[in-house]
N, CA, C and O atoms as a DFTB+ gen file, in Angstrom:
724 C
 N C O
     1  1       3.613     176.328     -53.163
     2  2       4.577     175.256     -53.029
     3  2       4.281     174.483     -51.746
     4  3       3.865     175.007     -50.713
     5  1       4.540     173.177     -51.915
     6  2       3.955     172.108     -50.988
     7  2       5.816     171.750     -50.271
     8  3       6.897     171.314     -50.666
     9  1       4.868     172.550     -48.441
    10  2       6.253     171.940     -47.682
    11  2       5.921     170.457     -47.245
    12  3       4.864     169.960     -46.855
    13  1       7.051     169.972     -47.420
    14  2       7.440     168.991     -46.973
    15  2       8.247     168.573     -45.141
    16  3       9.189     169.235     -44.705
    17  1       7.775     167.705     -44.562
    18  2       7.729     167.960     -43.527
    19  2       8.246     166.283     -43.426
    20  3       8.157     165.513     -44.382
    21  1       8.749     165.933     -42.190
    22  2       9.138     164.628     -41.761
    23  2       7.711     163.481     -41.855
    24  3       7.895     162.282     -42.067
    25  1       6.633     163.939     -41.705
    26  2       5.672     163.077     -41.547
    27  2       4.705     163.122     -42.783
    28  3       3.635     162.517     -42.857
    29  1       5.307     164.018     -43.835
    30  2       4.790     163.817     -44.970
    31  2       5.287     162.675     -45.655
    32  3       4.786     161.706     -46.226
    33  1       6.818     163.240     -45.337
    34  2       8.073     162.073     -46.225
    35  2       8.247     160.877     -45.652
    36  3       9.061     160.055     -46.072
    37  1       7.326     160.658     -44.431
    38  2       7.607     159.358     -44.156
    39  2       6.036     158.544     -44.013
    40  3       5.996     157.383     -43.605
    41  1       5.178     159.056     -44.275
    42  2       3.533     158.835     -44.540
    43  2       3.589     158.304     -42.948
    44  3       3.384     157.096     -42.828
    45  1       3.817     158.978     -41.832
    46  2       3.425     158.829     -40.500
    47  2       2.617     159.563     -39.832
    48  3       3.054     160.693     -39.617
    49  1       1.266     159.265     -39.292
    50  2       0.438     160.140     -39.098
    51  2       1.249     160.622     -37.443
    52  3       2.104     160.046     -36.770
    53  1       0.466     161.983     -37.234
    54  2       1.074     162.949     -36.230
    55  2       0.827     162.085     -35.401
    56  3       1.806     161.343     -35.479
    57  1      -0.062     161.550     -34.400
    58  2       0.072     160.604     -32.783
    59  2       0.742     159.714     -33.304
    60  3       1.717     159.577     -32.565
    61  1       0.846     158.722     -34.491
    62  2       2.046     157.592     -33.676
    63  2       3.128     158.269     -34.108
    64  3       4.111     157.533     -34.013
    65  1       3.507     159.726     -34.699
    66  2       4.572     159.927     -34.451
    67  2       5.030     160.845     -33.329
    68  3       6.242     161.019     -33.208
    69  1       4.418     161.287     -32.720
    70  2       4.630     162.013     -31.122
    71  2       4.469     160.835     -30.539
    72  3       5.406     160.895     -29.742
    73  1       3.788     159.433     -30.280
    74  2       4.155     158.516     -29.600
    75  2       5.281     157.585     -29.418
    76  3       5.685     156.912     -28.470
    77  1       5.673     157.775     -30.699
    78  2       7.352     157.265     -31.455
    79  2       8.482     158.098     -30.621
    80  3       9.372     157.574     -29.951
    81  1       8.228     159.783     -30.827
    82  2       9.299     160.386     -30.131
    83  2       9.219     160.492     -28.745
    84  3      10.129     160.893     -28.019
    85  1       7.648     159.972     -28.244
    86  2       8.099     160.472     -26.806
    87  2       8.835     159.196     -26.223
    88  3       9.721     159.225     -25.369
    89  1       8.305     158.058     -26.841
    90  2       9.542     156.565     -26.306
    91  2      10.919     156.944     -26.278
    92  3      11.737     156.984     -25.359
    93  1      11.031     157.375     -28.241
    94  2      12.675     157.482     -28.245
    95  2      12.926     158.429     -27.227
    96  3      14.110     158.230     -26.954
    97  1      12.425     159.536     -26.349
    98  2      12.854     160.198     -25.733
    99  2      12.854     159.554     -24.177
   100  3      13.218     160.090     -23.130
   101  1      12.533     158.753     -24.315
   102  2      12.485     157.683     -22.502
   103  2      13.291     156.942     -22.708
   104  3      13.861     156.526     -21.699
   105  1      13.771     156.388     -24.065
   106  2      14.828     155.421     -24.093
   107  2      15.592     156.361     -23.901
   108  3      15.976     156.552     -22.747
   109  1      15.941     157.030     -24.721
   110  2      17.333     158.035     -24.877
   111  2      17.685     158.863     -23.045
   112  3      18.800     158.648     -22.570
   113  1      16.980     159.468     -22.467
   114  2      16.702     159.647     -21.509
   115  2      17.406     158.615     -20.473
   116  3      18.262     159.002     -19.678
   117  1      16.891     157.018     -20.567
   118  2      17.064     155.855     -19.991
   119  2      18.402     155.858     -19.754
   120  3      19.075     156.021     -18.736
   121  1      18.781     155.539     -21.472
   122  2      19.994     155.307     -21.723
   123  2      21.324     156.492     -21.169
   124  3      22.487     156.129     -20.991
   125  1      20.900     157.723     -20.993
   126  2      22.027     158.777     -20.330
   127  2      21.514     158.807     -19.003
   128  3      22.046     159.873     -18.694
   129  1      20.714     158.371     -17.674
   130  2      20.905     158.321     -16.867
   131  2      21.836     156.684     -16.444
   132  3      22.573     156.378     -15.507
   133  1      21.485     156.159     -17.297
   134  2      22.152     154.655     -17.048
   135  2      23.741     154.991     -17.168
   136  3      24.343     154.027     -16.696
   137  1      24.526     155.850     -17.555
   138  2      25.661     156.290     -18.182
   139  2      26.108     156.955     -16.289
   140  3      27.170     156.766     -15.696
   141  1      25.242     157.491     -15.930
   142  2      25.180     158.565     -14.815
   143  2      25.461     157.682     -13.831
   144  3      26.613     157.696     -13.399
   145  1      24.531     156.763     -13.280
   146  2      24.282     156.203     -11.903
   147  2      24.766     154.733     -12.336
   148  3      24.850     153.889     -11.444
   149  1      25.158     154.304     -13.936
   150  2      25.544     153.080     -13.619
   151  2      23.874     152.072     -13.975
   152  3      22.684     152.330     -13.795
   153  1      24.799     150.619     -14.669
   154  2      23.678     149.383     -15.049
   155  2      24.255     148.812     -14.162
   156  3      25.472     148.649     -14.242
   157  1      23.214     148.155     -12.607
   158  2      23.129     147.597     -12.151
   159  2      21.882     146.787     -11.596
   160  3      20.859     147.395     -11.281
   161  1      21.954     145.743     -11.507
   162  2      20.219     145.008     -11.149
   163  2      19.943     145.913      -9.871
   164  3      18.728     146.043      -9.722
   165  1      20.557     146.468      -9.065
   166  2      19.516     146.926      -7.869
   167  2      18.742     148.441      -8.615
   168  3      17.562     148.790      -8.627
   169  1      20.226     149.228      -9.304
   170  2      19.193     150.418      -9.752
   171  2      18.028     150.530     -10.319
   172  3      17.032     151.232     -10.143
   173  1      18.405     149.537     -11.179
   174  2      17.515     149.123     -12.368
   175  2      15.753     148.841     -11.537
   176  3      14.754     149.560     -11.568
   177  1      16.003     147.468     -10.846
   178  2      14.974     147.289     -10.062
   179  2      14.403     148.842      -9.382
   180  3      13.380     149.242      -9.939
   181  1      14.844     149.585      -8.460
   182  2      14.289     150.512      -8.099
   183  2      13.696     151.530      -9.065
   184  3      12.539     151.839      -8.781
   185  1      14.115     152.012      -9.935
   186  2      13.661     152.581     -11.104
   187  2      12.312     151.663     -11.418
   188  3      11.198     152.017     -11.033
   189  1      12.568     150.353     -12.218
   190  2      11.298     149.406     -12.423
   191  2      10.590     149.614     -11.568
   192  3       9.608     150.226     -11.989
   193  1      10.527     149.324      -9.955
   194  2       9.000     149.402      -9.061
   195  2       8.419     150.712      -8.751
   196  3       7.355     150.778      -8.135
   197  1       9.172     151.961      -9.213
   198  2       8.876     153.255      -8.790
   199  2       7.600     154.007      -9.614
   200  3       6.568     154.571      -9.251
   201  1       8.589     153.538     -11.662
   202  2       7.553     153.847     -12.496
   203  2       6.491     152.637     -12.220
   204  3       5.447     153.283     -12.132
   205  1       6.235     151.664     -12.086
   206  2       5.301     150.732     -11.882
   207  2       4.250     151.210     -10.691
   208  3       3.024     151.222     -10.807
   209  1       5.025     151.610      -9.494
   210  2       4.072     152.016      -8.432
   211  2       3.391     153.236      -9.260
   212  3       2.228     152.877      -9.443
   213  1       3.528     154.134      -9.669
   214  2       3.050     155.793     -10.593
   215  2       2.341     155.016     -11.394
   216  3       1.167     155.315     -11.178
   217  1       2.416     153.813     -12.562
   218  2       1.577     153.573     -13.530
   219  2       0.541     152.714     -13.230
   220  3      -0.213     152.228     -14.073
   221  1       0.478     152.463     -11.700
   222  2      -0.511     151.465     -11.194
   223  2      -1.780     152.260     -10.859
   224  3      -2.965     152.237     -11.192
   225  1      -0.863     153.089      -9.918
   226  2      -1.484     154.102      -9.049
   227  2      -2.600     154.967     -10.012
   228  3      -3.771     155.155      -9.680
   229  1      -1.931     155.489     -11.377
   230  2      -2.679     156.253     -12.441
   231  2      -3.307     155.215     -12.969
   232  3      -4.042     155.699     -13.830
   233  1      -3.455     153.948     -12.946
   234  2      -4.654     153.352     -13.614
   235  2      -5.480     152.696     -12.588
   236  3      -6.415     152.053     -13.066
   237  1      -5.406     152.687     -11.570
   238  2      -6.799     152.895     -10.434
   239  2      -7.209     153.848      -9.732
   240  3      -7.776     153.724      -8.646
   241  1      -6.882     155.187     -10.462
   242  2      -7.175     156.405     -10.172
   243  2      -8.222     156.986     -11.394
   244  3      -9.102     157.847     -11.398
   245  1      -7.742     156.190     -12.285
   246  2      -8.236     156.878     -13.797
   247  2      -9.526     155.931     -13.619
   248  3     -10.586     156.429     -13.999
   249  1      -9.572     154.614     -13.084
   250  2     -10.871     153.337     -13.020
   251  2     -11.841     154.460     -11.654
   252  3     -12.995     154.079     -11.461
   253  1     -11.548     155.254     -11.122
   254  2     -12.396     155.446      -9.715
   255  2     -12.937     157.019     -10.488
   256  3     -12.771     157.573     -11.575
   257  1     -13.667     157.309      -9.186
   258  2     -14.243     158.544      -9.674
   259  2     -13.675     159.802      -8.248
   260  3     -14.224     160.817      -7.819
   261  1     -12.233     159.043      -7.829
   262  2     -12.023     159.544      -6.783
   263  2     -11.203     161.023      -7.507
   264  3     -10.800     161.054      -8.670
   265  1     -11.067     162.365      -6.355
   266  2     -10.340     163.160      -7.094
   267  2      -8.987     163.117      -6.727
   268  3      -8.601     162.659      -5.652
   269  1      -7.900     163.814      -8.024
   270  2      -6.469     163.388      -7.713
   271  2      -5.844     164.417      -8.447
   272  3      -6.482     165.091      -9.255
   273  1      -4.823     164.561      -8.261
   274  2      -3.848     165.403      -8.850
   275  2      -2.416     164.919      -9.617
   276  3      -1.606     164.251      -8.975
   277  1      -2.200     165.222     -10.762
   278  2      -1.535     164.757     -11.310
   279  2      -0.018     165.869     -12.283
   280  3      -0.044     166.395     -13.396
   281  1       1.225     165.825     -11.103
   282  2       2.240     166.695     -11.554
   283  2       2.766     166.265     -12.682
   284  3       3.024     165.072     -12.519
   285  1       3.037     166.580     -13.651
   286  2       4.162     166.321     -14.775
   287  2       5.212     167.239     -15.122
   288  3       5.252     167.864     -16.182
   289  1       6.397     167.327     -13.830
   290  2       7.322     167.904     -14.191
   291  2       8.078     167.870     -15.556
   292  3       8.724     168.915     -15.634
   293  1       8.247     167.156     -16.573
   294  2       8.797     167.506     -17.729
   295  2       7.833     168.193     -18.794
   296  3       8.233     168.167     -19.958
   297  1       6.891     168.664     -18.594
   298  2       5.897     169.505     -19.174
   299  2       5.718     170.997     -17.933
   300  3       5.625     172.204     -18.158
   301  1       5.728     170.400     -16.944
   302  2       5.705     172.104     -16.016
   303  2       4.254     171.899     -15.806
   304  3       3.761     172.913     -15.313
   305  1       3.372     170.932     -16.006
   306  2       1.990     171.476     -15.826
   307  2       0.935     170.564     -14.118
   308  3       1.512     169.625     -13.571
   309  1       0.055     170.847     -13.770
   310  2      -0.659     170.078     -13.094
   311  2      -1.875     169.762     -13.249
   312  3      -2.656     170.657     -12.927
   313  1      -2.257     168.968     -13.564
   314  2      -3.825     168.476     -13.934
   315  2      -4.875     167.951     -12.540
   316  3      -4.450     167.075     -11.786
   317  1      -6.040     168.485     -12.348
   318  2      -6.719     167.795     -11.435
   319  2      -7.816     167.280     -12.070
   320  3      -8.588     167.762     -12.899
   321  1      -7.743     166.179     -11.515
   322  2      -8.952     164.915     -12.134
   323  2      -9.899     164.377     -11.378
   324  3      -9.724     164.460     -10.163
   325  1     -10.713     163.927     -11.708
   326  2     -11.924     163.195     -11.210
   327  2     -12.054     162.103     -11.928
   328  3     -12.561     162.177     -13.047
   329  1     -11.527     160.648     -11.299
   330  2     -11.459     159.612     -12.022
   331  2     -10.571     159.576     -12.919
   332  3      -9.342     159.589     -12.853
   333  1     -12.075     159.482     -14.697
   334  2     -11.094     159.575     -15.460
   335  2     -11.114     160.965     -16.393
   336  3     -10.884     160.946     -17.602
   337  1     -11.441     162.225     -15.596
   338  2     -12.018     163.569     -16.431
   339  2     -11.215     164.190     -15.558
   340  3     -11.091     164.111     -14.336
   341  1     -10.433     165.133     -16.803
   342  2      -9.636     165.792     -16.235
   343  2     -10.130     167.372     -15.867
   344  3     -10.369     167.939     -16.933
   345  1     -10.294     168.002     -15.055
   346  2     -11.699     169.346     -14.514
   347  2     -10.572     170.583     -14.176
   348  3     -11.050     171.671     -13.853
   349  1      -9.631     170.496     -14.217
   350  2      -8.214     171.773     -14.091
   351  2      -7.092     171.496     -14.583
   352  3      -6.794     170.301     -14.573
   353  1      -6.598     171.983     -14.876
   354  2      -5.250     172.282     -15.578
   355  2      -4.555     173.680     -15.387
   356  3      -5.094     174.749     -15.672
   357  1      -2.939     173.494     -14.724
   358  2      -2.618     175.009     -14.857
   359  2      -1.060     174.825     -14.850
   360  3      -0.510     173.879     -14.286
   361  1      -0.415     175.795     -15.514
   362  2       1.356     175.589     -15.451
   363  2       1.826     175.818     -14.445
   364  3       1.068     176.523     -13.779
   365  1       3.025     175.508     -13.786
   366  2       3.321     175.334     -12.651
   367  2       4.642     175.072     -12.503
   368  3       5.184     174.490     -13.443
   369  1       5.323     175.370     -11.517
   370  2       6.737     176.009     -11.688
   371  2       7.240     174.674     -10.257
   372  3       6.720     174.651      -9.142
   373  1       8.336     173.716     -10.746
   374  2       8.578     173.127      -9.552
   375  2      10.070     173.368      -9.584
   376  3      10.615     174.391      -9.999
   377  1      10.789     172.054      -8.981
   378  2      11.879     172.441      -8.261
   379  2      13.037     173.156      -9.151
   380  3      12.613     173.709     -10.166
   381  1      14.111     173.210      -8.973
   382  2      15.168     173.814      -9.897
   383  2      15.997     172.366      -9.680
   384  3      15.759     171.791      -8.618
   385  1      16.859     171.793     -10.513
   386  2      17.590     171.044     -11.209
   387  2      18.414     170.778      -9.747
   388  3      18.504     169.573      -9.513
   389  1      19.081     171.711      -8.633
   390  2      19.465     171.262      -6.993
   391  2      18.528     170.910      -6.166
   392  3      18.764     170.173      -5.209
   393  1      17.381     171.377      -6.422
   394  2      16.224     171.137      -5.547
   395  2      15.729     170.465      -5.951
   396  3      15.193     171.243      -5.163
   397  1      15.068     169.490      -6.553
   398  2      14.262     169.006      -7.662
   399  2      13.331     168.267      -6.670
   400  3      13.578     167.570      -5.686
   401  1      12.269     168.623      -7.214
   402  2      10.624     168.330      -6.923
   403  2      10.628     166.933      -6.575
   404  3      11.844     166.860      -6.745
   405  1      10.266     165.558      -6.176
   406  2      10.378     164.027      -5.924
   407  2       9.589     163.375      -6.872
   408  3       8.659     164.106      -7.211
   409  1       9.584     162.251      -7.460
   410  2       8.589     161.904      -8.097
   411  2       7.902     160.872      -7.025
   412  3       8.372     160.662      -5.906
   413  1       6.727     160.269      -7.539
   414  2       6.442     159.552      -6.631
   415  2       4.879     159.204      -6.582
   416  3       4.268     159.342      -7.642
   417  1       4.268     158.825      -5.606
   418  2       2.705     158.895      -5.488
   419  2       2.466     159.077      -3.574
   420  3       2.783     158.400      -2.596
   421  1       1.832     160.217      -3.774
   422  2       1.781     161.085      -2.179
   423  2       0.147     160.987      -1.701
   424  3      -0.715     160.221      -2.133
   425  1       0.058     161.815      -0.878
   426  2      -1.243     162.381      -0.783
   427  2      -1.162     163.450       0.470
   428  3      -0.504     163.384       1.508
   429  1      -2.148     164.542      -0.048
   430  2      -2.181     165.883       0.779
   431  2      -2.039     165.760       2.094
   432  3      -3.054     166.225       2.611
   433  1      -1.404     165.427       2.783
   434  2      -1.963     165.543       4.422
   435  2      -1.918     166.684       5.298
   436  3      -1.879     166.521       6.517
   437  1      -1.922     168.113       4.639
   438  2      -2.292     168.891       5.431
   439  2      -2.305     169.755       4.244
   440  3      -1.820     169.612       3.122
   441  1      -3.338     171.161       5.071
   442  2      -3.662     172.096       4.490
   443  2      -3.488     173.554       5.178
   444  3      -3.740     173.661       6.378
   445  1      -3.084     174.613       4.469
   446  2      -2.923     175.973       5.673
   447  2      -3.278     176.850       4.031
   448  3      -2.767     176.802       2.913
   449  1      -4.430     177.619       4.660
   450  2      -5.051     178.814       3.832
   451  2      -3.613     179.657       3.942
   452  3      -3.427     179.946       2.761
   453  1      -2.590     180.165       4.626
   454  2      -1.765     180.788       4.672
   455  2      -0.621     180.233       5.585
   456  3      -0.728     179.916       6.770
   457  1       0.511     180.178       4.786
   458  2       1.782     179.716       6.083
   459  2       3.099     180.629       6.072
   460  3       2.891     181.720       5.540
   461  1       4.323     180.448       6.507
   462  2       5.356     180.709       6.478
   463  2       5.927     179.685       6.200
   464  3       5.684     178.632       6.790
   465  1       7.139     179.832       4.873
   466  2       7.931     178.713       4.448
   467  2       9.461     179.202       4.519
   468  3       9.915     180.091       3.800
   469  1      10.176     178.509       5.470
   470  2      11.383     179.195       5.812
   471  2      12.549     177.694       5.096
   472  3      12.330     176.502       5.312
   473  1      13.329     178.067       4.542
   474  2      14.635     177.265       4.404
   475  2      16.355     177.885       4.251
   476  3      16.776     179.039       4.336
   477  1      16.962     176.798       4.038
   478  2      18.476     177.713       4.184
   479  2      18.337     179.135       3.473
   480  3      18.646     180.070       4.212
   481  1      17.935     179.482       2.188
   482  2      18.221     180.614       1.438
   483  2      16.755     181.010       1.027
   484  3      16.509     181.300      -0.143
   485  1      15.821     181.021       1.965
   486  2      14.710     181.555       1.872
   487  2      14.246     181.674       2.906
   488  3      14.746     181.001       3.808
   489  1      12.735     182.857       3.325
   490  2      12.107     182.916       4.136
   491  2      11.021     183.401       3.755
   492  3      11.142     184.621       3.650
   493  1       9.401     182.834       3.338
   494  2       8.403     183.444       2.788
   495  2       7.370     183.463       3.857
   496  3       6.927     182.483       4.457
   497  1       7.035     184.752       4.018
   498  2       5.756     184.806       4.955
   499  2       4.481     184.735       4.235
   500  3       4.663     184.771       3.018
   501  1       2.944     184.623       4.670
   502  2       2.264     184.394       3.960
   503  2       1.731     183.612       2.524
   504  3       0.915     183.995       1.685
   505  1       2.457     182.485       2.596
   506  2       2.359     181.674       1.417
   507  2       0.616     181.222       0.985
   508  3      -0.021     180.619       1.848
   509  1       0.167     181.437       0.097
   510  2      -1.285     181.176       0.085
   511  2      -1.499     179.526      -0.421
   512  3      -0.697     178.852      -1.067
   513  1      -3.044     179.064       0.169
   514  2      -3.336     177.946       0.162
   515  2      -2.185     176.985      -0.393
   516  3      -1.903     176.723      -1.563
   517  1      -1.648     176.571       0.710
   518  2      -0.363     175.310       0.706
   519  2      -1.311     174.506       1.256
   520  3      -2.218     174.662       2.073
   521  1      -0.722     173.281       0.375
   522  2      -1.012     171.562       0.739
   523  2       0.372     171.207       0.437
   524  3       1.203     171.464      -0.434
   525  1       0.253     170.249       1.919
   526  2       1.624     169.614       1.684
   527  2       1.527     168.042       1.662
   528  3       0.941     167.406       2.539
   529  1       2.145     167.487       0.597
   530  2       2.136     166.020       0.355
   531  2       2.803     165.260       0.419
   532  3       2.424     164.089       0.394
   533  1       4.594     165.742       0.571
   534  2       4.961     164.972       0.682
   535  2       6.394     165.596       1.435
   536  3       7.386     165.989       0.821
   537  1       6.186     165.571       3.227
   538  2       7.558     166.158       3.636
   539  2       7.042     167.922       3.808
   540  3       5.970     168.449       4.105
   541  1       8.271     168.400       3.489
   542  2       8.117     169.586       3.001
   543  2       7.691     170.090       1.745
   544  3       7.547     171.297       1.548
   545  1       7.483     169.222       0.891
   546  2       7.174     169.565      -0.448
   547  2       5.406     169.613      -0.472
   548  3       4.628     168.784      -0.001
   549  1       5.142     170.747      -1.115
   550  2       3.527     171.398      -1.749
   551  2       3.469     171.996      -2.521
   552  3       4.411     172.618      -3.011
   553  1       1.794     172.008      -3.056
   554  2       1.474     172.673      -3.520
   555  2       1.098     174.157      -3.327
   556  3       0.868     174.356      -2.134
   557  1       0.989     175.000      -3.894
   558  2       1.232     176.073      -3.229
   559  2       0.480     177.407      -3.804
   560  3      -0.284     176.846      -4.590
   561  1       0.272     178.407      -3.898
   562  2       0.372     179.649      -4.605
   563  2       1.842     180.524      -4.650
   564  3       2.626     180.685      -3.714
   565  1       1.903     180.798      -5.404
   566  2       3.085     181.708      -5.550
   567  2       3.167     183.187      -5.944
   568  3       3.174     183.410      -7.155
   569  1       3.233     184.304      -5.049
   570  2       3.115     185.512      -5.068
   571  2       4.510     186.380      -5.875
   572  3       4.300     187.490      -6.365
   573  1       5.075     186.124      -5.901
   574  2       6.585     186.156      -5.428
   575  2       7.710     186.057      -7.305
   576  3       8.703     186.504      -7.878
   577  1       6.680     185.235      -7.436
   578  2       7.401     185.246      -9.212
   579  2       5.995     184.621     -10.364
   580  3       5.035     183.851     -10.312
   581  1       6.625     185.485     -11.270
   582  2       5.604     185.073     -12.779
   583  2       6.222     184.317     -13.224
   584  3       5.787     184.304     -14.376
   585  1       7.412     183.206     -13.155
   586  2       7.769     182.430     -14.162
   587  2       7.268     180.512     -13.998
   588  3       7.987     179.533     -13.801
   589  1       5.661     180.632     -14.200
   590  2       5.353     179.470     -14.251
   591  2       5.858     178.893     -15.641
   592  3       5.931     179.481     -16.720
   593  1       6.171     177.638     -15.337
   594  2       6.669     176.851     -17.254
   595  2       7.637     176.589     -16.884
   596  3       8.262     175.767     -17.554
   597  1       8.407     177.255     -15.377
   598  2      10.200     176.905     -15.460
   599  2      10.350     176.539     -13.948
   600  3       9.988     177.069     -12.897
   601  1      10.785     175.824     -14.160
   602  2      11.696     175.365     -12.944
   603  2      12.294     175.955     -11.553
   604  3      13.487     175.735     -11.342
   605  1      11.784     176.458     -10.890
   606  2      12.531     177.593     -10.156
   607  2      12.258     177.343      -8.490
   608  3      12.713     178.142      -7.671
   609  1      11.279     175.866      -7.979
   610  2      11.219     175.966      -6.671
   611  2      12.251     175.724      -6.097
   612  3      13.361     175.755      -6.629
   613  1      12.007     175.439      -4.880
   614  2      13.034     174.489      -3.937
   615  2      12.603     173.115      -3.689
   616  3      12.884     172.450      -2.692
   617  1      11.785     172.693      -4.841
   618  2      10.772     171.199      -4.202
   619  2       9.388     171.381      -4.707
   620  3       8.781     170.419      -5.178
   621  1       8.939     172.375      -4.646
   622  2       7.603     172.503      -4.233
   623  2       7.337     172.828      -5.459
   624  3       8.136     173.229      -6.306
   625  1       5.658     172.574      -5.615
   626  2       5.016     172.851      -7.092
   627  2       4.293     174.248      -6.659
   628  3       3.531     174.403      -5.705
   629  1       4.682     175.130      -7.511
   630  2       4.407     176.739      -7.534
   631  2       3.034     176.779      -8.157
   632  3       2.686     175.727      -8.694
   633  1       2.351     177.592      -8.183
   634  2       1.030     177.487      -8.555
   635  2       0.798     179.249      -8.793
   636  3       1.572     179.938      -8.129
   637  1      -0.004     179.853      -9.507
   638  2      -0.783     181.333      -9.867
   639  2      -1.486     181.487      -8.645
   640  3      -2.362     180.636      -8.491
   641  1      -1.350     182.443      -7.589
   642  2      -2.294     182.491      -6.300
   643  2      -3.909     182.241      -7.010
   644  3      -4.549     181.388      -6.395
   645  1      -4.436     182.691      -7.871
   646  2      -5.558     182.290      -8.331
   647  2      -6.452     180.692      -8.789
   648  3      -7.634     180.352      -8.857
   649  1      -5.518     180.231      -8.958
   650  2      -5.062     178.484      -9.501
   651  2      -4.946     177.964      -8.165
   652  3      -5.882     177.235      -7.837
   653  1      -3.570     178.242      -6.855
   654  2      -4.134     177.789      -5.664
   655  2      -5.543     177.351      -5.295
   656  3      -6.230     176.329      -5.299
   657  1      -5.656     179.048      -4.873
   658  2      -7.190     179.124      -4.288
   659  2      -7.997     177.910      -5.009
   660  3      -8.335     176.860      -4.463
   661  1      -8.148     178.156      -5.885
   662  2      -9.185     177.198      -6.637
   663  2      -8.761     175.500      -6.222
   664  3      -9.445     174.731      -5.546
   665  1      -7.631     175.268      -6.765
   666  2      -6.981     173.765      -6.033
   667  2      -7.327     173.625      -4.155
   668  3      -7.942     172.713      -3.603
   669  1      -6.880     174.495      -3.694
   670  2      -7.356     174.309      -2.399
   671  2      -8.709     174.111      -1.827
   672  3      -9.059     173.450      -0.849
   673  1      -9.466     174.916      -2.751
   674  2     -11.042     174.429      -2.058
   675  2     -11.276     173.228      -2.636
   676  3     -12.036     172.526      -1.969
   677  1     -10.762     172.590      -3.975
   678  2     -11.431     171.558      -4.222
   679  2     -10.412     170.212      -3.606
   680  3     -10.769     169.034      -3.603
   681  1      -9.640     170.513      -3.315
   682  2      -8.755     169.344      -2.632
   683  2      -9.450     169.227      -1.984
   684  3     -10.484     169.893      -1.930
   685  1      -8.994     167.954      -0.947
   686  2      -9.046     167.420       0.291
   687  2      -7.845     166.769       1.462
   688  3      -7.086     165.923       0.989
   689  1      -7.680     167.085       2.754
   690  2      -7.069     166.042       3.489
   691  2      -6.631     164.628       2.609
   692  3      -7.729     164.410       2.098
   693  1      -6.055     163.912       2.277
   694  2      -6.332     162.363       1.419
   695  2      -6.343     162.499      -0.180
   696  3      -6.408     161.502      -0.899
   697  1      -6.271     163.895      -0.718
   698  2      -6.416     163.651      -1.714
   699  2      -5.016     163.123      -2.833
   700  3      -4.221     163.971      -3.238
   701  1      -4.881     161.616      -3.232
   702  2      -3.930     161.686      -4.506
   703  2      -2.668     162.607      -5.034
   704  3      -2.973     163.517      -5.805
   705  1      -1.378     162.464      -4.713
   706  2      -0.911     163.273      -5.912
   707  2       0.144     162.508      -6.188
   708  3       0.944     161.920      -5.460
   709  1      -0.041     162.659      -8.103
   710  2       1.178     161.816      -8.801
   711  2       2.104     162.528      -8.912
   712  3       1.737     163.642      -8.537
   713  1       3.088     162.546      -9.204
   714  2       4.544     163.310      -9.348
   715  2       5.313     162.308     -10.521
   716  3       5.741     161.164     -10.369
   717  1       5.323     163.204     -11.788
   718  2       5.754     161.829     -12.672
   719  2       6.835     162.458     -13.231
   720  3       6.657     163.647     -12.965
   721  1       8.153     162.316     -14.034
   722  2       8.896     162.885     -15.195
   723  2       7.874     163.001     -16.215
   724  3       8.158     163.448     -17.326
């Protein structure tokens, strides 16, 4: 017996229909933060130049052969690229829903093979290969918990101490990072 499925019954092939839902899901999305913070021309505008600065930034990043890093908190994952080839990929655990990770377009400006990360309701000694990009917020290794895929930093993008290491030698001082929904 032949299942029937939404994209049978509607003769829509699978990408434009994951491209269909991921809109309706930015409108819909759109539309309940607009409910939240309010339709006003200034929000609105700031929202407009923010994703614009991120979709600029990712298409003269994707034109170069420079390397960059690219967060996508609503997937949990981090991609590192070269240009336009993407050379790592690994899941990755950022802020929790009070803390929440920034979006934005950063770049590494410092590096520590090992640090101490102290805040109100934490104190971690030995944190492995941290880059920090933006503030207090980095990339990081994470010793401390297995639940990459979820949400659980204070800011910071959590990383497999093994996945660090590897991100850290190939970073640089200067290197790129996107931070997108």
């Amino acid at each position: 017996m032949k299942t029937l499925n939404a994209l049978n019954v509607l003769k829509i092939s699978p990408i434009f229909s994951l491209i269909t839902l991921r809109h309706l899901g930015i409108f819909l999305t759109g539309a309940i933060l607009t409910g939240f913070i309010g339709l006003t021309e200034g929000n609105l505008a700031i929202a407009e130049e923010k994703h614009n600065l991120i979709a600029r930034n990712l298409m003269e990043l994707q034109q170069s052969s420079e390397r960059w890093i690219l967060i996508d908190l609503s997937r949990q994952r981090l991609i590192a690229w070269e240009g336009n080839q993407p050379v790592y990929a690994v899941i990755v655990s950022t802020g929790k829903a009070d803390t929440p990770t920034r979006t934005g377009v950063f770049k590494v400006y410092t590096k520590y093979e090992t640090t101490r990360m102290i805040g109100p309701d934490y104190d971690v000694p030995d944190v492995p290969y941290t880059m920090y990009y933006d503030g207090g917020m980095a990339i990081h290794g994470a010793y401390w918990h297995n639940l990459f895929g979820t949400p659980v930093s204070h800011g910071c993008t959590n990383v497999a101490v093994n996945h660090a290491k590897w991100l850290f030698e190939w970073a640089s001082v200067g290197t790129p990072v996107i931070v997108h929904d």
